[in-house]
ROVO-629678 format. One record per residue: residue number from 1; x, z, y of N, C-alpha, C in turn. Coordinates in Angstrom, 1 decimal. Atoms other than C-alpha are relative to their C-alpha. Layout:
+------+--------+--------+--------+--------+--------+--------+--------+--------+--------+
: resi :     nX :     nZ :     nY :    caX :    caZ :    caY :     cX :     cZ :     cY :
+------+--------+--------+--------+--------+--------+--------+--------+--------+--------+
:  NUM :      X :      Z :      Y :      X :      Z :      Y :      X :      Z :      Y :
...
+------+--------+--------+--------+--------+--------+--------+--------+--------+--------+
//
This chain:
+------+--------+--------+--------+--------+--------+--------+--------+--------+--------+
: resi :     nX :     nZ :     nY :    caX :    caZ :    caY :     cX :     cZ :     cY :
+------+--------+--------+--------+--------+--------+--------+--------+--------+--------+
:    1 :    0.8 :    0.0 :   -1.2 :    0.0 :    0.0 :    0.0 :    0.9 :    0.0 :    1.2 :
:    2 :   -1.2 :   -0.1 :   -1.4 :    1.5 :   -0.7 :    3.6 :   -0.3 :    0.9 :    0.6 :
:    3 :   -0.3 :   -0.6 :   -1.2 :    2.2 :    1.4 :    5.8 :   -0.7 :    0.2 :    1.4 :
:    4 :    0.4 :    0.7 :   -1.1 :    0.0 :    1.7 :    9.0 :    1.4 :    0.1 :    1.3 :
:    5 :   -1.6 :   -0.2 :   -1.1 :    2.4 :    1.0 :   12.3 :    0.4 :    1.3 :    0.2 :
:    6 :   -0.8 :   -1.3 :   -1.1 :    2.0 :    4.4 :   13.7 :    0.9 :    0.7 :   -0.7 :
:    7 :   -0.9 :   -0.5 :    0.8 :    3.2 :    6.4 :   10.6 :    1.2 :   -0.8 :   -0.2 :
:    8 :   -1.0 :    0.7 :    0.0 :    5.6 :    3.6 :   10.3 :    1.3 :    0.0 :    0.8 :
:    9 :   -0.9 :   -0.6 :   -0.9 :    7.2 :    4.3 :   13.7 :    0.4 :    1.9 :    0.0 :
:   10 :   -0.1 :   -1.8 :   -0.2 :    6.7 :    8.3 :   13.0 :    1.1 :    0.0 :   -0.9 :
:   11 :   -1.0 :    0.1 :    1.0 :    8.7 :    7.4 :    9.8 :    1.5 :   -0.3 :    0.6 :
:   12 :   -1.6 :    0.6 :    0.0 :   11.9 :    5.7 :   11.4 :    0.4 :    1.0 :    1.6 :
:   13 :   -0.3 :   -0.9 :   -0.5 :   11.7 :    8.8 :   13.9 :    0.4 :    1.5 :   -0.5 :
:   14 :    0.2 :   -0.7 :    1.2 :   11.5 :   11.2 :   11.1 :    1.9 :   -0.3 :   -0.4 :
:   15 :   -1.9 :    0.5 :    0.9 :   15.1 :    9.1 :    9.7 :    0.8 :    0.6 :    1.4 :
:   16 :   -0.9 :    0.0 :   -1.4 :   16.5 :    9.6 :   13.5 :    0.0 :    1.3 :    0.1 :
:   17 :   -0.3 :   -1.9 :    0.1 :   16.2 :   13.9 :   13.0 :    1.2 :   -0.1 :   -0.8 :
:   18 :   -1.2 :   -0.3 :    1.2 :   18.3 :   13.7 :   10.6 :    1.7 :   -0.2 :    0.5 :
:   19 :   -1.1 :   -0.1 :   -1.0 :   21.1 :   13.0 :   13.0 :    0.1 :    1.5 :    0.6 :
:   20 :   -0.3 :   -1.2 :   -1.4 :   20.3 :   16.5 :   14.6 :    0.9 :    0.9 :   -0.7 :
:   21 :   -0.9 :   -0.8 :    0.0 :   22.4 :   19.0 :   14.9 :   -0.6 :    1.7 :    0.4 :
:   22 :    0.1 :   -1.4 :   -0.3 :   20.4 :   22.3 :   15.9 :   -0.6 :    0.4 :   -1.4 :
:   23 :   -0.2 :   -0.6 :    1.0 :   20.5 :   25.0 :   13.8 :   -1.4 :    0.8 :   -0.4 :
:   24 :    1.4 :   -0.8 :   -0.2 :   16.5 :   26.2 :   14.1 :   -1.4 :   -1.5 :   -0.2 :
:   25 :    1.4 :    0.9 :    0.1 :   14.4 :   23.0 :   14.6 :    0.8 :   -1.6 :    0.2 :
:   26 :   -0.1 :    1.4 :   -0.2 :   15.6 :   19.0 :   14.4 :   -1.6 :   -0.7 :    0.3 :
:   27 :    1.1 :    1.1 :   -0.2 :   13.4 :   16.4 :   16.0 :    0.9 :   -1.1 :    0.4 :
:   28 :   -0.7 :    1.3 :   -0.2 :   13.8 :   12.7 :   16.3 :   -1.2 :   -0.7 :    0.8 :
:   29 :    1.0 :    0.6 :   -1.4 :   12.0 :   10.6 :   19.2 :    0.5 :   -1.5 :   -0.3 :
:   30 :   -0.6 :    1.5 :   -0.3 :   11.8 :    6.8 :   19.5 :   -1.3 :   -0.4 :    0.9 :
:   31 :    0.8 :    0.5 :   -1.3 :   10.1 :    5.0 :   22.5 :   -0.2 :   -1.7 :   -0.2 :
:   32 :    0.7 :    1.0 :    0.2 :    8.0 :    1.9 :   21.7 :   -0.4 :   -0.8 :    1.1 :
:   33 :    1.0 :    1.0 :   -0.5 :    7.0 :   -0.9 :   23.7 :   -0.5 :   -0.9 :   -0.2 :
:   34 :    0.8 :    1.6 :    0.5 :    4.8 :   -3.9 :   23.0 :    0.8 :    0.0 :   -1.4 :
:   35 :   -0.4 :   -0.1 :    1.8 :    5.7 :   -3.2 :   19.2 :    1.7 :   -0.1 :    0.1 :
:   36 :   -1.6 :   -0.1 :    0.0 :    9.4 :   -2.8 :   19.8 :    0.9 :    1.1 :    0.5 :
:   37 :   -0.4 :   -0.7 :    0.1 :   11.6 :   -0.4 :   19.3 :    1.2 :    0.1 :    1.3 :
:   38 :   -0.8 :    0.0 :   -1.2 :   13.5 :    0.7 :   22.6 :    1.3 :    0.9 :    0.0 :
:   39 :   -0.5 :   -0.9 :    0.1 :   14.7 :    3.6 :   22.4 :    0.3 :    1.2 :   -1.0 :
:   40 :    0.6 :   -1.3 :    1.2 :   15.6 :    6.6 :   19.8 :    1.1 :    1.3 :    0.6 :
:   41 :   -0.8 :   -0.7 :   -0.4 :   17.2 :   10.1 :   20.5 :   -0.4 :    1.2 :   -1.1 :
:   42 :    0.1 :   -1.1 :    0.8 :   17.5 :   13.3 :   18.5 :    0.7 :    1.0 :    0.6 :
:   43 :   -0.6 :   -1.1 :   -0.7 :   18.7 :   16.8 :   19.3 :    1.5 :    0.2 :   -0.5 :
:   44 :   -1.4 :   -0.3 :    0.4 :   22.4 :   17.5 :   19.4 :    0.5 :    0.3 :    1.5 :
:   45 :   -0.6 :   -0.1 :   -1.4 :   24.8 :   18.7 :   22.1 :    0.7 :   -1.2 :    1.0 :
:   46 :   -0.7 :    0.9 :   -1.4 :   25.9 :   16.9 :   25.7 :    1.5 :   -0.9 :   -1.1 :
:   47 :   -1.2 :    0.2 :    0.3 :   28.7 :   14.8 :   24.4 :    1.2 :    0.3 :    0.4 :
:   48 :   -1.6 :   -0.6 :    0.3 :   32.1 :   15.7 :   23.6 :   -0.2 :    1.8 :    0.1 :
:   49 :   -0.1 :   -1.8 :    0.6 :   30.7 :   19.5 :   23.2 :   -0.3 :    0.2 :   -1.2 :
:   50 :    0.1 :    0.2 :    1.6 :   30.8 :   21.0 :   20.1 :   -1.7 :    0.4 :   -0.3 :
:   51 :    1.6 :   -0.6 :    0.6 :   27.2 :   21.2 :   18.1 :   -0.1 :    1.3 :   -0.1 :
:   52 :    0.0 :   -1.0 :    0.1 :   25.9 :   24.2 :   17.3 :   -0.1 :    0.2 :   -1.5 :
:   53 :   -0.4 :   -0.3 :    0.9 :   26.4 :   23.1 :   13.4 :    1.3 :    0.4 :   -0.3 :
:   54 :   -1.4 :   -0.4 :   -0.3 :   29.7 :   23.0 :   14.3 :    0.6 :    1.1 :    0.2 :
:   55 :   -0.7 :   -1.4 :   -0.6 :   30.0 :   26.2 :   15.8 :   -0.9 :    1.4 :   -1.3 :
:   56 :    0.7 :   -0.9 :    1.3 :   27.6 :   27.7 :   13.0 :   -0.4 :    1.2 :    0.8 :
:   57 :    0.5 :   -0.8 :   -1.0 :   25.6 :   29.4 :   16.0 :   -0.7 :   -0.5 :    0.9 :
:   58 :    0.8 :    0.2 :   -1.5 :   22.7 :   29.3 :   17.9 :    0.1 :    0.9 :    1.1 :
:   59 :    0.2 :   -1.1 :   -0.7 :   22.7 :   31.4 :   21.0 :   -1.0 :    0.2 :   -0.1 :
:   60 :    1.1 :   -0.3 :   -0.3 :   18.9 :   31.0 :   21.2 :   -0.4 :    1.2 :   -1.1 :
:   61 :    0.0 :   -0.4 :    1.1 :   18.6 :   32.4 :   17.8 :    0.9 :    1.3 :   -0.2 :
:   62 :   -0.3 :   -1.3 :   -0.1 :   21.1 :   35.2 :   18.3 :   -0.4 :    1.0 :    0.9 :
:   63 :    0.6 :   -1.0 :   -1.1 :   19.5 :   36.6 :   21.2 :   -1.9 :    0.0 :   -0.6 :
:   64 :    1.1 :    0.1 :    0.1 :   16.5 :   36.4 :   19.5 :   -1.3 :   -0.7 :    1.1 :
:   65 :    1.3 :    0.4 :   -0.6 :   14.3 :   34.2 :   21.7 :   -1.1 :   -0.5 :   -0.9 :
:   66 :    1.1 :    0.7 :    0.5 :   11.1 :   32.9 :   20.6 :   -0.3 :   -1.4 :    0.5 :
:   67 :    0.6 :    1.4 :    0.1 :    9.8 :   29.3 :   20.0 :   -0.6 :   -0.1 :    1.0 :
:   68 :    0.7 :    0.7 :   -1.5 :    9.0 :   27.5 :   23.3 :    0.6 :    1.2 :    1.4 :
:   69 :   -0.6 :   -0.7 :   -1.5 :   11.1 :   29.9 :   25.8 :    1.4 :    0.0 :    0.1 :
:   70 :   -1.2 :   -0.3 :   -0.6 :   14.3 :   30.1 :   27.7 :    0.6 :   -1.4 :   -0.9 :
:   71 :   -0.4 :    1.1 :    0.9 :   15.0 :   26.3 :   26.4 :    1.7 :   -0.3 :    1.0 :
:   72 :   -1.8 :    0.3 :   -0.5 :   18.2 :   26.3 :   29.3 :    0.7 :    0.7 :   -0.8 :
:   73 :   -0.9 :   -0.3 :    0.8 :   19.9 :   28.4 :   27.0 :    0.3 :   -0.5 :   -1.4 :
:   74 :   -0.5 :    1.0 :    1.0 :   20.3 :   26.0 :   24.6 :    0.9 :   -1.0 :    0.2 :
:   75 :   -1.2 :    0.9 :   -0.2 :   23.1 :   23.8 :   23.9 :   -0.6 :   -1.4 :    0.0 :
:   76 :    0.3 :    1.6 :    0.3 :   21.4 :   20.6 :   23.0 :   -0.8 :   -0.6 :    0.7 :
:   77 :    0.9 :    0.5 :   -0.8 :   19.8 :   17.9 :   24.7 :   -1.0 :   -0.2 :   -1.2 :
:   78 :    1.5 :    0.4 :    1.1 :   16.0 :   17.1 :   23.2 :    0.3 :   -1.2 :    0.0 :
:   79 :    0.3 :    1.5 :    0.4 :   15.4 :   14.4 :   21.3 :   -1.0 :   -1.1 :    0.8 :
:   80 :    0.8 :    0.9 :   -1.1 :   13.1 :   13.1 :   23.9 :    0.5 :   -0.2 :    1.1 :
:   81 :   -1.1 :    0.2 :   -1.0 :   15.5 :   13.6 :   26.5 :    1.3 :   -1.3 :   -0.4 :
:   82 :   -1.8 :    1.2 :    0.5 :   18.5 :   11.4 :   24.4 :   -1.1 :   -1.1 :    0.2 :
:   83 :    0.8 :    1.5 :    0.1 :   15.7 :    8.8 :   23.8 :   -0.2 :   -0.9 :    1.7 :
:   84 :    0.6 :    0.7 :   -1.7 :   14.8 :    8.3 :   28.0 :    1.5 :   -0.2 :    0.4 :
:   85 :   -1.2 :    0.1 :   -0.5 :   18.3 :    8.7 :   28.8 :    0.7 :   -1.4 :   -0.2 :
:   86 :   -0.5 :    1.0 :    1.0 :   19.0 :    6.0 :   26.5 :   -0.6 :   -1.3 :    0.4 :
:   87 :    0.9 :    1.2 :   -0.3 :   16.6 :    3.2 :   28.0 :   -0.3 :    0.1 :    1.5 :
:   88 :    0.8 :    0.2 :   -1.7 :   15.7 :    2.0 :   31.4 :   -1.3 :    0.4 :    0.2 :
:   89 :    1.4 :   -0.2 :   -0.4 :   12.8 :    2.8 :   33.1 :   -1.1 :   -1.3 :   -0.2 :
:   90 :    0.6 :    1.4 :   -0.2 :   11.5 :   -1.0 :   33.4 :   -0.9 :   -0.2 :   -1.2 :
:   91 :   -0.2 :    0.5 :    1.4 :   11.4 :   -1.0 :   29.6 :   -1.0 :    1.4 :   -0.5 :
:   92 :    1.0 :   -1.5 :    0.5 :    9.6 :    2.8 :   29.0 :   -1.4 :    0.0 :    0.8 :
:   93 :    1.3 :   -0.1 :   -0.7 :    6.7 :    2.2 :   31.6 :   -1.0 :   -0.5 :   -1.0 :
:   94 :    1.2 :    0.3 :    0.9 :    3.6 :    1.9 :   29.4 :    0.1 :    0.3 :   -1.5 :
:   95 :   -0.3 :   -0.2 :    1.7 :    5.3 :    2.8 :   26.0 :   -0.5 :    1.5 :   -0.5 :
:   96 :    0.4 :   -1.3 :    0.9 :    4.8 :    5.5 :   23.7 :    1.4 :    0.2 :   -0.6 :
:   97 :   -0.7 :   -0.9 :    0.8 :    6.9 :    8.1 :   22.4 :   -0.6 :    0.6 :   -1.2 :
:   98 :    0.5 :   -0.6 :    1.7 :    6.6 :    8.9 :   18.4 :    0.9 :    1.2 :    0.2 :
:   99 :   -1.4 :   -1.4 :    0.7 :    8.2 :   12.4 :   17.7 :   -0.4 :    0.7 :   -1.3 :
:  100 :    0.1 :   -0.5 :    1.5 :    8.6 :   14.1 :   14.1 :    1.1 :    1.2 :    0.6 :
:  101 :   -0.4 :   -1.0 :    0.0 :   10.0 :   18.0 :   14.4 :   -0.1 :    0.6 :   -1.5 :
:  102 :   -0.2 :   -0.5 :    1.5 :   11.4 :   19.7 :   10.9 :    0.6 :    1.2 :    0.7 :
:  103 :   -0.8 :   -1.6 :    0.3 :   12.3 :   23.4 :   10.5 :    1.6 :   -0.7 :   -0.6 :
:  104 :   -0.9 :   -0.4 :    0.5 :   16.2 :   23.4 :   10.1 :    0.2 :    0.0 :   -1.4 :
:  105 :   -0.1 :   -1.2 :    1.1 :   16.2 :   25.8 :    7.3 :   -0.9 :   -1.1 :   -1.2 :
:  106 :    0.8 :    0.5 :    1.7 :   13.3 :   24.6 :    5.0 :   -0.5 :   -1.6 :   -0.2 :
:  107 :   -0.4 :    1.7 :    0.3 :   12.9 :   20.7 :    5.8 :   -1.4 :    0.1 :    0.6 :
:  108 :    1.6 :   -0.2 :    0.2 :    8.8 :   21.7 :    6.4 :    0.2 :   -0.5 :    1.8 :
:  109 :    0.6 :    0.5 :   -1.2 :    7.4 :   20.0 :    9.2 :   -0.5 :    0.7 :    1.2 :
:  110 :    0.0 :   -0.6 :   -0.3 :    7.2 :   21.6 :   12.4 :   -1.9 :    0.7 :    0.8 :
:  111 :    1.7 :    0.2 :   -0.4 :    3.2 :   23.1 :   13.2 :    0.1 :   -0.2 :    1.2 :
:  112 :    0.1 :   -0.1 :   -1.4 :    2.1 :   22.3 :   16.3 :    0.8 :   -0.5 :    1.1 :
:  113 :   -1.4 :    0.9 :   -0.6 :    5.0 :   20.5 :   17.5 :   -0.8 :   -0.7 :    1.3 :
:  114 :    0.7 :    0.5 :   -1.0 :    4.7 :   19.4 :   21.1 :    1.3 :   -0.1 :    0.8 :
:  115 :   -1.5 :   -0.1 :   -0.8 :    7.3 :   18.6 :   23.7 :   -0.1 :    1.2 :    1.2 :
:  116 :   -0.1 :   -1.1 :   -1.0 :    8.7 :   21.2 :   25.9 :   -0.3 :   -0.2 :    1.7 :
:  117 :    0.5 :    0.2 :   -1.8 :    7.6 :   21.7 :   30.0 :    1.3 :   -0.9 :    0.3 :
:  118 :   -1.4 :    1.1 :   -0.6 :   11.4 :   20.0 :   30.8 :   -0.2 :   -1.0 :   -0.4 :
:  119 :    0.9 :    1.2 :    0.6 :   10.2 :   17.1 :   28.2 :   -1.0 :   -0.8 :    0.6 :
:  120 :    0.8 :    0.5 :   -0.4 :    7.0 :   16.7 :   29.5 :    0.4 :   -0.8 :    1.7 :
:  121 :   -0.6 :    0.7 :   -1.5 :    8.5 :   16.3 :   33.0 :    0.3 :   -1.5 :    0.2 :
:  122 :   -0.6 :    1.6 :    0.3 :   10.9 :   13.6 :   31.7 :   -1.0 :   -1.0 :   -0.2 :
:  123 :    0.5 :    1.1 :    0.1 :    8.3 :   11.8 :   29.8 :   -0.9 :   -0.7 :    1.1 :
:  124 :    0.7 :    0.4 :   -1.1 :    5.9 :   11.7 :   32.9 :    1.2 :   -1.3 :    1.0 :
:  125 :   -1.0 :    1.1 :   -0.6 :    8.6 :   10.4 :   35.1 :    1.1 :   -1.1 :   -0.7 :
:  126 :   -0.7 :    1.1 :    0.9 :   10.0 :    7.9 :   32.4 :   -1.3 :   -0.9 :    0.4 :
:  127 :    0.5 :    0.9 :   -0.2 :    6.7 :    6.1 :   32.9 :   -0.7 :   -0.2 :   -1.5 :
:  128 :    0.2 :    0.4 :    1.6 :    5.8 :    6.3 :   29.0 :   -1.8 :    0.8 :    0.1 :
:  129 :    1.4 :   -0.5 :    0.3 :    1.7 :    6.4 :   28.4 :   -0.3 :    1.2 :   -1.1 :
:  130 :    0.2 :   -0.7 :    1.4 :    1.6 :    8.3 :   24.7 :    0.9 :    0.5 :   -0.4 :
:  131 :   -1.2 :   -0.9 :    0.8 :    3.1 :   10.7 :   23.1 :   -0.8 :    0.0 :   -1.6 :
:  132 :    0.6 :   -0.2 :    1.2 :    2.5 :   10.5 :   19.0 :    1.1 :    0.9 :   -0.8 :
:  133 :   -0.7 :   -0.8 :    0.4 :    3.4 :   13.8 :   17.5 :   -0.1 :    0.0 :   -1.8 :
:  134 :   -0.2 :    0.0 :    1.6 :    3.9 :   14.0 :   13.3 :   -0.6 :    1.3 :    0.0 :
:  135 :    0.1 :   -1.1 :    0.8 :    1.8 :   16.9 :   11.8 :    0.9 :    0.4 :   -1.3 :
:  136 :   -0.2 :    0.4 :    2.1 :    2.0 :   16.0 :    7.9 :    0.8 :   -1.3 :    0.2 :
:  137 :   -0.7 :    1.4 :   -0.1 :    3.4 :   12.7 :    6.8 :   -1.0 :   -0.7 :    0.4 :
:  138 :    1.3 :    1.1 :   -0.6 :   -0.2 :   11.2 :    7.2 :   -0.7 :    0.5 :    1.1 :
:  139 :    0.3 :   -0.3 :   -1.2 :   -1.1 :   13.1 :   10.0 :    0.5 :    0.3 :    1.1 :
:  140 :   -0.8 :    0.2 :   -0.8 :   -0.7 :   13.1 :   13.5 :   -0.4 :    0.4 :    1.5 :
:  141 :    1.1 :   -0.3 :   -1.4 :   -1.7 :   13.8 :   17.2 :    0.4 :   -0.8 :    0.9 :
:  142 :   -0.6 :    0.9 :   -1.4 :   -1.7 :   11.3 :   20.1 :   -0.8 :    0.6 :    0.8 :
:  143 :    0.0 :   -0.2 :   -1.6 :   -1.5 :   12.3 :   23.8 :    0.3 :   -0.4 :    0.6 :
:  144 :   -0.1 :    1.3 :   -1.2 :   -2.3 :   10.2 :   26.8 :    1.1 :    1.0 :    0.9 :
:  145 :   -1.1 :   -1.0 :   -1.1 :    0.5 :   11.9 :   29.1 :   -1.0 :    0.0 :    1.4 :
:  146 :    1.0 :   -0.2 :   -0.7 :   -2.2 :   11.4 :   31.7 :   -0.5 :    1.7 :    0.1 :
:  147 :    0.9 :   -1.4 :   -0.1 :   -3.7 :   14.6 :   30.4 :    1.0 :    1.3 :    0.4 :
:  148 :   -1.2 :   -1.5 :   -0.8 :   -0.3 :   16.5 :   31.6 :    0.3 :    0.0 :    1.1 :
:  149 :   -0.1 :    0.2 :   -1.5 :   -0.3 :   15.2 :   34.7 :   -1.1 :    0.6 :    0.7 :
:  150 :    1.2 :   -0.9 :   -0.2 :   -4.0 :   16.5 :   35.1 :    0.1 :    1.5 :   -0.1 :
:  151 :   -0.2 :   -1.5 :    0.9 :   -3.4 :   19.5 :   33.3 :    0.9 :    0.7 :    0.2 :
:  152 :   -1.5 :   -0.2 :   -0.3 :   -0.2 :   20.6 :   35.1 :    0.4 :    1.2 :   -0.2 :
:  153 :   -0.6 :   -1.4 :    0.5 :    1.2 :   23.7 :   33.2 :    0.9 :    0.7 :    1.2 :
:  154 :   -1.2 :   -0.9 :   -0.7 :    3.7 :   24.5 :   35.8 :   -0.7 :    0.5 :    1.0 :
:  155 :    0.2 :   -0.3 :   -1.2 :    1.1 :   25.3 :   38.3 :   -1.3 :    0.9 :   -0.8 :
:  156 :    1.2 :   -0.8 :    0.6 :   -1.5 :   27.2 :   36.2 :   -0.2 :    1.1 :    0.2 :
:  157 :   -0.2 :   -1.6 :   -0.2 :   -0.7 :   30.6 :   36.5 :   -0.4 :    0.1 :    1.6 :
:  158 :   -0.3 :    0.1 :   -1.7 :   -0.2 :   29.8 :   40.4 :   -1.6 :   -0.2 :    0.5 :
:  159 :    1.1 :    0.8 :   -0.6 :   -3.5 :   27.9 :   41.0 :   -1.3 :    0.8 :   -0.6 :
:  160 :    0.6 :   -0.6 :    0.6 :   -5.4 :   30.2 :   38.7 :   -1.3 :   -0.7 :   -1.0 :
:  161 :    0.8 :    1.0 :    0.3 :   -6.9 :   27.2 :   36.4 :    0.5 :    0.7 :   -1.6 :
+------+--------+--------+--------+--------+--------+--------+--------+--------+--------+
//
């Protein structure tokens, strides 16, 4: 049986974690346009610094932070970060970003998986319509980036929404 596209693109984002390098959570990003593959990035450190497989040490993880806070004290850039970095703007306006997140440790797919407030920033101002995040292998969640721009987390607390 084939393949439908989306899982198809979730899959050869899925292959692109497997480059990562943090010691807690890999994800792999690739940026789509008009059926063509533009862009891909995965988590690992700034180049020419050492990973954090390398150093056999997360800071996040020995200070015990929790999932989704204090992401500057991490070494690595996001996989959605390498992916925009990686492609012109001209070329990401209207595309979609696939992402696939795995636990480190046990390979298990990450719940809930979403990109982080720095992320969301980038992908807004990258110009990229959709974000399709990997649950399961056959499931999945798409988000119009529209609804982050509406929905603006950084001002919520503030605005009292």
């Amino acid at each position: 049986m084939r393949t439908d596209k989306i899982n198809y693109y979730l899959d050869i984002a899925e292959t692109v974690l497997e480059r990562g390098t943090c010691l807690r959570r890999n994800y792999g990003a690739i940026i789509v346009n008009n059926d063509q593959i533009i862009s891909t990035g995965y988590v690992g450190a700034p180049r020419g610094r050492k990973n954090c497989t390398d150093m056999n040490v997360c800071v996040r993880e020995s200070l015990r932070i929790p999932r989704g806070e204090r992401y500057e004290l991490c070494r690595s850039v996001h996989a959605e970060q390498n992916a925009i970095i990686h492609a012109s703007r001209d070329r990401m306006i209207g595309a979609t970003l696939f992402l696939v997140g795995k636990d480190a440790r046990t390979g298990a797919y990450v719940e809930n998986a979403s990109a982080c407030s720095m992320c969301k920033r980038m992908i807004i101002n990258a110009g990229i319509d959709k974000v399709i995040i990997r649950n399961t292998k056959d499931h999945y969640t798409v988000t119009d980036v529209k609804d982050w721009i509406i929905n603006d987390e950084s001002i919520a607390g503030i605005m009292g929404y």
